[in-house]
Structures are given as C-alpha cells and as structure tokens.
GUMAR-126902 format. One record per residue (C-alpha): x, y, z. Coordinates in steps of 0.1 Angstrom, whole numbers, plus 5000, padded with zeros to 4 digits. Each point is the difference from the previous one (the first is absolute). Last residue first. Layout:
! GUMAR-126902
XYZ;...
//
This chain:
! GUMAR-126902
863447405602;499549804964;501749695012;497049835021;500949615004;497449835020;501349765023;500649605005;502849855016;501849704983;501749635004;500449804970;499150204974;497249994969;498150295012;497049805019;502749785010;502150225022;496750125016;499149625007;503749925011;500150315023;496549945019;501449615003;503350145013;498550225026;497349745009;502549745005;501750225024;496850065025;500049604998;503649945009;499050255030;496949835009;501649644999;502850145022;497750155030;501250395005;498449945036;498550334995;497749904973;500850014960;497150084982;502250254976;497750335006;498149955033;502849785019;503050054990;499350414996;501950115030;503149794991;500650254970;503349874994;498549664978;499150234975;503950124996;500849654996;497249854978;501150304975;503949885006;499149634996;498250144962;502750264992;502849665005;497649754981;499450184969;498550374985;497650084973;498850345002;496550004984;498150284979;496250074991;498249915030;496250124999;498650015034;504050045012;500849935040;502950134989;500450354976;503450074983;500550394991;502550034976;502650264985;499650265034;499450394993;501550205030;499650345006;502250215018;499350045037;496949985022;499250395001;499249964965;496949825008;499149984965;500950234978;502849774990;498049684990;501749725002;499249955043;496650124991;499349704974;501749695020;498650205032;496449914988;500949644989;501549935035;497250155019;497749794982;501549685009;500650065036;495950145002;499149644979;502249825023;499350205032;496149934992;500349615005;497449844980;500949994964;496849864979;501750144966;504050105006;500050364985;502450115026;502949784991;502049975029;503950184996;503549994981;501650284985;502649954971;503550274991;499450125041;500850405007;500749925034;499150345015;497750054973;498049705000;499950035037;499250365002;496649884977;499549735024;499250255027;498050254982;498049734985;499749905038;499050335006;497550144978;497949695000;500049614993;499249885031;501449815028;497349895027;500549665007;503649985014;500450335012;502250194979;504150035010;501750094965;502949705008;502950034979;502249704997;503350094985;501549664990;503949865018;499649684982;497249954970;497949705010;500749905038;500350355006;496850154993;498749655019;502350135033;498350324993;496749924998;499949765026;501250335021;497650204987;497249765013;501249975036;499650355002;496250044984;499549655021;501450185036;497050324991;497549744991;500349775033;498049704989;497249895025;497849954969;502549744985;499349964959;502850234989;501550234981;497850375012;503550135004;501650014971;501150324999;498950114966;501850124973;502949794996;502750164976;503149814983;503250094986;502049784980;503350054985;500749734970;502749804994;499049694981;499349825037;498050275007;498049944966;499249665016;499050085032;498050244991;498249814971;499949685030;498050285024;497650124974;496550005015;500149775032;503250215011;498950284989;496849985023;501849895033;500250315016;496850144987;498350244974;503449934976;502550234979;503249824987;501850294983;502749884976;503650114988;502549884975;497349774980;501149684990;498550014963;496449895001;499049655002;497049894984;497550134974;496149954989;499250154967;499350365000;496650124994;499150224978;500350405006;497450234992;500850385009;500650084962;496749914989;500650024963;497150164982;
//
C-alpha cells in the first residue's frame, strides 16, 4: 500500500520569487537582523512591503549589572526601528512587549502572531527555527514555536475567528536553521545594508558584536569581517557567493 502522507525530500533550493509581502518575526530586537537582514534588504530593494514583529523587549541585553532595564527595553525599540529602517524604509515594526527571558510559546503569543499574519497577510514568513539541537536561549525556541503554531491557526478559519479572516501564507523561511534547506543569495549592497541595520543596535556592541564603547576601528572592521565571512561560507555551502541559510517549509 501507498503511503500517501510520505513525501521525499526536496533537493536544496535558492532564491524564491520576490515576494510582495513578508513578516520578519524575531525573540529580540536585533534577532532578524542576524537571521535574514541582507534577504530583507534585498527583496526590499525588488519592491517588497515588510512588516516586522519583535517579541520580547529586549531588556535583559546586556552584560552591565547596574543596567537600567526599563530605559534598555526603550532604548532597544528605538535601535530597532532605525535598523527596521535602514533595511526596508518606512517598515512597520511591531513590538508584542514579553519580558526578555520569559516569552513562551502559549495561548497568547500564538494569539498575537496569529493577528499579525492576518492583519498583514504576508506571501513568506520569516522566524528562529525552533528545532535548533543544543539551543540555549528559551525565547528562541518559545519565538520559533509561536510562529509555526500561529502559521497553522492563522489558515485555519475556525480558529480564532475573532482575529479576522484567515490567512494561509506560500512559505515559511526558518533562520537560525538545524537543517537549512534553501539560501537567498544576495551581493555587496544587501550585505553593507545587513552590517548597517546591526550596527543600529548600539546597546548590543559590546556583548553581541564585541565591539566596546570606544567603537575602536580594528574591532569594528573586525565585527564586519565576521558578517561577510559567515555570508561567504553560507553562500558557498549552496554554490553562491554571498547567502543566508534557512529551512524552506512550503506546505503551510
């Protein structure tokens, strides 16, 4: 007997057709960025509207003890939106307001995301792969998890039907992948832009980029060489120049 749920595996792809809209959905402020910022900045450039979503406030980002959480959850948003702005223009940055640390992958947040996707009704959503092996930040997995569950309520119409009209996107593109199965190959312009919009989150210089607070040039040119190297390597394990990684899930 034929197993008709069995499905072999695809072979590995790249580039999907510019997409007319996308939801970016990231744990943190600076999470998209990392993830898929040069894709972003790339299909803006082709035209398309982004919209992205930051779950968690941001404000456990950083090494200092003395830290003010409350000014670094305000500080943070704004990095976010300059960087939202450095890749795709006038964005929509929606910020869902968890506690950095203690987002989870419940009622509401799937709730949350699942207005998103049909407010915006996005042709690709992006977000963290939950299934990451050896993962230690919990928002990442709890982001990731969220995403996929509102992915299958937000198409579903007897699912919260209070939220609007469903919403089935084309693609769901996972960074951070375990298992990448798809690259977006992009050139110099998406990559300064990427380094750009992570360079706006000044807050996370220091713990995230190892650039201190005296913005030292041989740190920064450093910090930069990282981002292309990371791309070149990705871009090469799928026969490209420059790439980001993901896993490609069509059948939403």
């Amino acid at each position: 007997m034929t197993n008709t749920y069995f499905h072999s595996p695809e072979p590995p792809s790249t580039n999907l057709v510019t997409p007319g809209r996308v939801l970016a959905i990231g744990a943190h402020p600076d999470d998209i960025e990392f993830g898929a910022g040069a894709t972003l900045a790339k299909w803006s450039q082709g035209g398309t509207e982004i919209a992205f979503v930051i779950m968690t406030d941001g404000s456990k980002g950083t090494w200092d003890p003395e830290a003010n959480t409350l000014n670094l959850a305000v500080l943070r948003q704004g990095e976010a939106r300059k960087a939202a702005g450095t890749i795709a223009g006038s964005s929509t940055v929606n910020f869902l307001g968890w506690t950095d640390g203690e987002l989870l992958a419940n009622d509401r947040s799937v709730a949350q995301l699942c207005f998103m996707i049909r407010k915006f009704r996005p042709n690709v959503v992006l977000g963290h792969d939950p299934w990451k092996r050896y993962r230690l930040h919990p928002d990442h997995r709890a982001a990731g998890f969220a995403t996929t569950d509102a992915i299958v309520a937000s198409r579903d119409p007897h699912f919260l039907p209070e939220l609007g009209l469903h919403h089935r996107p084309d693609a769901l593109l996972l960074f951070e992948a375990d298992e990448p199965n798809h690259c977006e190959a992009f050139g110099e312009v998406a990559l300064r832009i990427k380094i750009e919009a992570l360079l706006c989150h000044r807050s996370q210089h220091v713990s995230s980029m190892e650039i201190s607070n005296l913005g030292e040039d041989e740190e920064l040119r450093h910090f930069k060489e990282t981002v292309r190297s990371a791309s070149e390597r990705t871009g090469a394990s799928f026969g490209l120049e420059l790439g980001e990684s993901f896993r490609l899930i069509r059948e939403l």
